[in-house]
C-alpha positions in Angstrom: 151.5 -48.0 -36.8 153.1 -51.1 -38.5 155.3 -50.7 -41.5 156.3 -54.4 -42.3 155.2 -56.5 -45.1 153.9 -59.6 -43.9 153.6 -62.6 -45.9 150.6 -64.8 -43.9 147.7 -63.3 -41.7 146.4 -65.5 -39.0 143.0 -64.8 -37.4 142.6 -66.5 -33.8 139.1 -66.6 -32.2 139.2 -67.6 -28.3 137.0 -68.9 -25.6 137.3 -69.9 -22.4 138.3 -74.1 -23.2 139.0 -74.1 -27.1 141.1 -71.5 -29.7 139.9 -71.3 -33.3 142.8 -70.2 -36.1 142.7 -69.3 -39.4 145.7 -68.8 -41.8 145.3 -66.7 -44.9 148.7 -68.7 -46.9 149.1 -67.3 -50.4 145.1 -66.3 -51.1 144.5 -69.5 -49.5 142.8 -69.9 -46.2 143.2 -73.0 -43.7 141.5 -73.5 -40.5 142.4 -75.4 -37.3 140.7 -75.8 -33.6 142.9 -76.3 -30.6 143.0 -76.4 -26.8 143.0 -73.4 -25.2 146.1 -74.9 -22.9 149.4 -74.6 -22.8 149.5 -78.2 -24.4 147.6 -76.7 -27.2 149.2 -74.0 -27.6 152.6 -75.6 -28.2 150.5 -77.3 -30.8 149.8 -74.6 -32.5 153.2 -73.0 -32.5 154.2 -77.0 -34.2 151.7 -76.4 -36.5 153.2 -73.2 -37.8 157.0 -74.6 -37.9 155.6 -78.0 -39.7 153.9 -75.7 -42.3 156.6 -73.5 -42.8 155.2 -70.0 -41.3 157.8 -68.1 -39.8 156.6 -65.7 -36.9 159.0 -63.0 -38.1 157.1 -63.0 -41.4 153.4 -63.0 -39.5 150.9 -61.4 -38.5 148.4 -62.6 -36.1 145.4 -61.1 -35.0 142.6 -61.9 -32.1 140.2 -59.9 -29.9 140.7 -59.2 -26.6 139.0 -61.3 -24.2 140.6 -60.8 -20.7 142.1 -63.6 -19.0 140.8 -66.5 -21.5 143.3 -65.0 -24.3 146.2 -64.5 -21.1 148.3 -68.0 -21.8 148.5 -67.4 -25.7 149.3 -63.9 -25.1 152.5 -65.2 -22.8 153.5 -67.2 -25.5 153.3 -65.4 -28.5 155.3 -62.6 -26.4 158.1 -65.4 -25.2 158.6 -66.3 -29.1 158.6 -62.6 -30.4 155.9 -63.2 -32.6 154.1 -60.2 -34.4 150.9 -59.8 -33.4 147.7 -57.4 -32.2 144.8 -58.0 -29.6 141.7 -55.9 -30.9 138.8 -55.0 -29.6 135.7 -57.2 -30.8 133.5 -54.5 -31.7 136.7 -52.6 -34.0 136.4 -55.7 -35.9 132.7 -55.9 -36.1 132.1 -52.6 -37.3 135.2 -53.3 -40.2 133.4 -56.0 -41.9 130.2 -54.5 -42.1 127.2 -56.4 -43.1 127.1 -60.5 -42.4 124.9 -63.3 -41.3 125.2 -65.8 -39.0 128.6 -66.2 -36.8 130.3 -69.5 -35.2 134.3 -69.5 -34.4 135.5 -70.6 -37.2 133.8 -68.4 -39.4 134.7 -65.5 -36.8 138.3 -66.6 -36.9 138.5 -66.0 -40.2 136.9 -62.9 -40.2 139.7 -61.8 -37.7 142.1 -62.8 -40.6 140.9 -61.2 -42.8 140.8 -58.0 -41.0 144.3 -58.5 -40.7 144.8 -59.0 -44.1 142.8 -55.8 -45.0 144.1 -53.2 -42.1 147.7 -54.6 -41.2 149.4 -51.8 -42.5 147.2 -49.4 -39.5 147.8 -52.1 -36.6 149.4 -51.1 -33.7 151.5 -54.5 -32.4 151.0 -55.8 -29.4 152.9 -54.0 -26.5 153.3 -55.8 -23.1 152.5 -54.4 -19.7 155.7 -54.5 -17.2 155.1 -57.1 -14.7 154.3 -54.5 -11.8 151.6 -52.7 -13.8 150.3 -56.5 -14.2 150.3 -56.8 -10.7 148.7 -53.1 -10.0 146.0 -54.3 -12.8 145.2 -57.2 -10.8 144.8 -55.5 -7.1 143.3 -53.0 -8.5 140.5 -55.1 -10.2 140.4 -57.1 -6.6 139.8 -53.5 -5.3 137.3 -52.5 -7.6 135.5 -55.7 -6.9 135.1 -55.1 -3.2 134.2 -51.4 -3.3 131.4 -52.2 -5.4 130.5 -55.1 -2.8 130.6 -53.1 0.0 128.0 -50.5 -1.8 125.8 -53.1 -3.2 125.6 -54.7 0.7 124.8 -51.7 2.1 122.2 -49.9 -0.5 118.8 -51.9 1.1 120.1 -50.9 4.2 120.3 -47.2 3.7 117.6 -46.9 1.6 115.7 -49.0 4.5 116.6 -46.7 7.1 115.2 -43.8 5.3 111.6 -45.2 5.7 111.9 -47.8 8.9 114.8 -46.2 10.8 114.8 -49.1 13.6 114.4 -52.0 10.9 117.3 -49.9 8.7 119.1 -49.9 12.2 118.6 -53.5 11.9 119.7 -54.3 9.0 123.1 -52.2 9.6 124.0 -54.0 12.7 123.6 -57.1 11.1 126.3 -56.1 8.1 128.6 -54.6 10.5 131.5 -57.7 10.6 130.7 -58.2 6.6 131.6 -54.5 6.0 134.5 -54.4 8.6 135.6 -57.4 6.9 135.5 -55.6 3.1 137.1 -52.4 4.9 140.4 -54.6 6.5 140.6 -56.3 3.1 140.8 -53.0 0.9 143.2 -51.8 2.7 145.5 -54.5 2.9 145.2 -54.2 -1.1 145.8 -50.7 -0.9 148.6 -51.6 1.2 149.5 -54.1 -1.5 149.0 -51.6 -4.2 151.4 -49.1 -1.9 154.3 -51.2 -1.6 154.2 -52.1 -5.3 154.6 -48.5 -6.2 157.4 -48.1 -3.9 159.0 -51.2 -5.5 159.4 -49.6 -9.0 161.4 -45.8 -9.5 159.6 -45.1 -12.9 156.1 -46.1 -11.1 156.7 -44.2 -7.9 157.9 -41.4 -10.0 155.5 -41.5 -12.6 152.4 -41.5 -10.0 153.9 -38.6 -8.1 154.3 -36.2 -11.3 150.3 -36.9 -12.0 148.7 -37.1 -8.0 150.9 -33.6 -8.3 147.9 -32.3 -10.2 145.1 -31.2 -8.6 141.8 -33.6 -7.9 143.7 -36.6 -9.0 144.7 -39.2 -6.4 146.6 -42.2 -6.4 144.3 -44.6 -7.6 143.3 -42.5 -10.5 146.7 -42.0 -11.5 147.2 -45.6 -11.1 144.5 -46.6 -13.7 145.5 -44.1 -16.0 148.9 -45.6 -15.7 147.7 -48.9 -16.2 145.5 -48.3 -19.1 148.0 -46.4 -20.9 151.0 -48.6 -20.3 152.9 -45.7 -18.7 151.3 -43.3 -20.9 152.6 -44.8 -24.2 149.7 -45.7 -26.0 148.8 -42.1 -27.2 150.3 -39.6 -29.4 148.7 -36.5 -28.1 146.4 -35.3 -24.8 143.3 -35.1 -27.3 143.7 -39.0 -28.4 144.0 -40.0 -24.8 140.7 -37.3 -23.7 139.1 -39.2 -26.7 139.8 -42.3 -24.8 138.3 -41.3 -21.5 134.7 -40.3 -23.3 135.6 -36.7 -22.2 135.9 -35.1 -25.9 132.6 -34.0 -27.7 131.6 -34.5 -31.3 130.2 -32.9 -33.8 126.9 -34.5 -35.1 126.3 -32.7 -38.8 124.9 -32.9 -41.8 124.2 -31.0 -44.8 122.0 -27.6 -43.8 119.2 -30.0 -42.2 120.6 -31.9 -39.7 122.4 -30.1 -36.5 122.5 -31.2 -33.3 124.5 -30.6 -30.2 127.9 -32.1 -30.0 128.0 -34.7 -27.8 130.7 -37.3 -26.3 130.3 -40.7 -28.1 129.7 -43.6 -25.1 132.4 -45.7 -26.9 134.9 -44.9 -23.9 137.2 -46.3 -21.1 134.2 -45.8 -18.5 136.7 -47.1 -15.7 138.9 -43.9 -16.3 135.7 -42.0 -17.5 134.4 -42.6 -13.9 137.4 -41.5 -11.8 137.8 -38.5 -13.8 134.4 -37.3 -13.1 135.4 -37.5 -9.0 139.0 -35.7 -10.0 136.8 -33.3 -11.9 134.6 -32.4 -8.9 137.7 -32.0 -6.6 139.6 -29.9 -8.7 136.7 -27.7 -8.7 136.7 -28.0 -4.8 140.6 -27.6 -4.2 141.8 -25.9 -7.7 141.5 -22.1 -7.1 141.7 -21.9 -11.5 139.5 -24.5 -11.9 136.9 -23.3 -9.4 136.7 -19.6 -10.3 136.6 -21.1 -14.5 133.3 -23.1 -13.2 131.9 -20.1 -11.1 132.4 -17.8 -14.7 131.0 -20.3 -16.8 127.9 -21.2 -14.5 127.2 -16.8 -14.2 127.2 -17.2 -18.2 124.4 -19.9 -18.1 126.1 -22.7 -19.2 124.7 -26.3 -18.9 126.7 -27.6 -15.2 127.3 -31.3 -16.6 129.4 -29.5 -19.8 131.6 -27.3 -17.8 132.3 -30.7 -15.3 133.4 -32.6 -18.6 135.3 -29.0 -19.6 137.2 -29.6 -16.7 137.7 -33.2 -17.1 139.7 -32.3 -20.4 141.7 -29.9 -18.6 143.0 -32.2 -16.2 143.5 -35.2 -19.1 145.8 -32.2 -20.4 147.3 -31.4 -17.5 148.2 -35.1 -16.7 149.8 -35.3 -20.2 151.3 -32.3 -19.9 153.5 -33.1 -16.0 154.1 -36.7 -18.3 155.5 -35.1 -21.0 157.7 -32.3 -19.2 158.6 -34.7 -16.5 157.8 -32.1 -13.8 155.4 -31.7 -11.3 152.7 -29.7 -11.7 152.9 -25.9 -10.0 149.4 -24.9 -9.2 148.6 -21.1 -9.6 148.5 -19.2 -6.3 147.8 -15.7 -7.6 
């Protein structure tokens, strides 16, 4: 939550070759294009001294949009600069109804939404460099696991009609899928040594793989995504954020439906804690005998799983915030 009183707004819209900017400057709004380089850049950081912003007394504002928004970021963070990366649909859904969109027009929407919300920003807080690098092998990883099932879904789904042209087809992949084996785990081995590297990573993924169902590369995400669990004030915010928290759906004495979990989510960490769910329930003696109970009372399979997703989000929050390891219940 930001408490400073800024005294110009600056709305930057990005893509891939070219960054749009527009400064709100005493109820007056400017607008200027630039490369998206580091030459342009350092442009745009002249522009502000020539004009006479000062980054202490600024706020800028832009959406996030991965790696095209990475060189800006750099910079802004090497000059100190005040300033929040938002997702695209937050600011969408702020300015309600509109026609028509180019950058220019969307870079000073982004100001304005600045303008309007600054006081409820959260600034910009960078990742360490070794959670940058995790980030990275883990999207490398990522990439290759779902390579290696895409590669070899015709090929099962083959052998269960044609078995010898499924055969086939298998033999045929066999170097390609050795290949995409050796190569995740040399990133796993990558990913191993980085941990290793770094006390409060090592120690942070060993208090949460200490809970049951959730292994290293889960832990690793979460760590990731939460910037060693920082970005959340409480286990609900961050259960909200893995789409594991349903909602009420209300209204008046008409309307009543089921609560549901909204699909806004983190589906990365959404997805990893459905596989932790279904091993704690394999390996957690608590956790298993909850789901036996709740399944003898009737209840609906898929809820009690994303019951026990919760619980582990809290549990995880829970080994964070006591800095111990969790102690599962043997009695």
């Amino acid at each position: 939550m930001n408490t400073k009183n800024f005294l110009f707004f600056i709305g930057i819209d990005i893509s891939k070759k070219m960054f749009d900017v527009s400064i709100i400057q005493e109820g007056r709004t400017t607008s200027y294009v630039f490369e998206n380089s580091k030459k342009g850049i350092n442009s745009f950081i002249r522009l502000l001294k020539n004009q006479k912003i000062p980054l202490e007394d600024t706020l800028i504002c832009m959406e996030h949009t991965g790696v095209y928004g990475k060189l800006i970021i750099t910079k802004l963070v090497e000059k100190q600069a005040h300033f929040c990366v938002e997702m695209p649909i937050k600011i969408t859904r702020s300015i309600g109804v509109h026609r028509g969109k180019n950058d220019k027009v969307d870079a000073q929407r982004i100001a304005q939404y600045a303008f309007k919300n600054h006081n409820e920003l959260v600034l910009y807080q960078p990742l360490p460099e070794v959670l940058e690098q995790v980030k990275i092998l883990l999207k490398i990883r990522r990439k290759l696991v779902n390579t290696r099932a895409d590669i070899n879904k015709y090929p099962n789904e083959l052998e269960i009609f044609s078995p010898e042209l499924g055969k086939l087809a298998k033999n045929n992949l066999k170097k390609i899928n050795k290949s995409l084996c050796d190569e995740i785990d040399r990133i796993e081995g990558g990913i191993k040594k980085l941990i290793l590297s770094d006390n409060r990573l090592n120690k942070t993924i060993g208090l949460v793989t200490s809970v049951t169902g959730i292994g290293q590369i889960t832990a690793l995400h979460f760590t990731v995504f939460t910037n060693f669990f920082t970005k959340y004030e409480n286990p609900n915010q961050l259960a909200c954020y893995c789409g594991v928290v349903p909602f009420e759906y209300t209204s008046g004495s008409s309307v009543f439906r089921k609560s549901r979990i909204h699909p806004m989510a983190n589906r990365t960490l959404k997805k990893h804690l459905h596989m932790s769910a279904l091993a704690a329930i394999n390996h957690d003696p608590d956790i298993r005998a909850y789901f036996q109970r709740k399944v003898e009372e009737g209840k609906n399979k898929m809820l009690i799983i994303n019951n026990v997703r919760n619980k582990l989000v809290h549990r995880i929050c829970a080994v964070i915030k006591r800095q111990e390891p969790y102690v599962k219940n043997l009695a």
